[in-house]
Phi, psi and omega in degrees: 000137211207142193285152190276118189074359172064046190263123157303046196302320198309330221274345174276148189303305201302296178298329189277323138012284200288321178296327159296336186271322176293322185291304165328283201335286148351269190293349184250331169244343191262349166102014161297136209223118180235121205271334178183153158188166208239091176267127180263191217281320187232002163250201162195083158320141191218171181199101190218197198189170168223144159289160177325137180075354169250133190252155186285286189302338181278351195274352183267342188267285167291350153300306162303302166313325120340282173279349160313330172270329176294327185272348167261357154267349165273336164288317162322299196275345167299298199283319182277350159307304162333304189277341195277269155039300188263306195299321176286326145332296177296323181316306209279297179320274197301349144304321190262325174290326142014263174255052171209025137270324184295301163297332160292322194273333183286320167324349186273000000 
C-alpha cells in the first residue's frame, strides 16, 4: 500500500493509529493471517494470507478502503484544529493590540 505521491502520511501518529488498528480489525474479523510488516513514513509492506473461506483481495480492498476514508477524515479535523488555532491566535494578537492601544490613548 503506497501513499498517493509518496506524500509522508505515516509519519504523523494520529495516521499510523489508524492503520494499526485497521490491521487488527483485519485480522480479528476479516481473516487476515499477517506474517510481517513493515509501515514506512509513506508506504507499508506486508507478508500476509486470508484464512481458509476468506480472499486476500477482498481483505486488502477493504482495508484500503477504510483507511483512505479515515486518514481523509482526520485530515478533515487536523485542517479545522488548525484553522480554529489560528482564528483564536489572531483573536488574542488583537486583544493584546488592543489593549496597548487602549493604555496608550490613557497616557494622552
Amino acid at each position: 500500500m503506497t501513499a498517493v505521491d509518496w506524500v509522508d502520511v505515516f509519519s504523523r501518529k494520529e495516521y499510523r493509529f489508524i492503520i494499526v488498528e485497521a490491521l487488527r480489525y483485519c485480522q480479528n474479523n476479516k481473516g487476515l493471517i499477517i506474517h510481517g510488516w513493515c509501515l514506512m513514513s509513506n508506504h507499508l509492506h506486508m507478508l500476509t494470507a486470508a484464512k481458509e473461506g476468506f480472499q486476500l483481495s477482498d481483505i486488502i480492498r477493504d482495508f484500503k478502503k477504510f483507511t483512505s476514508k479515515r486518514i481523509r477524515k482526520q485530515e478533515r479535523l487536523d485542517a479545522l484544529q488548525i484553522s480554529i488555532c489560528q482564528k483564536v491566535q489572531n483573536q488574542c494578537q488583537r486583544v493584546q493590540i488592543l489593549a496597548r492601544w487602549e493604555s496608550c490613548y490613557r497616557m494622552l
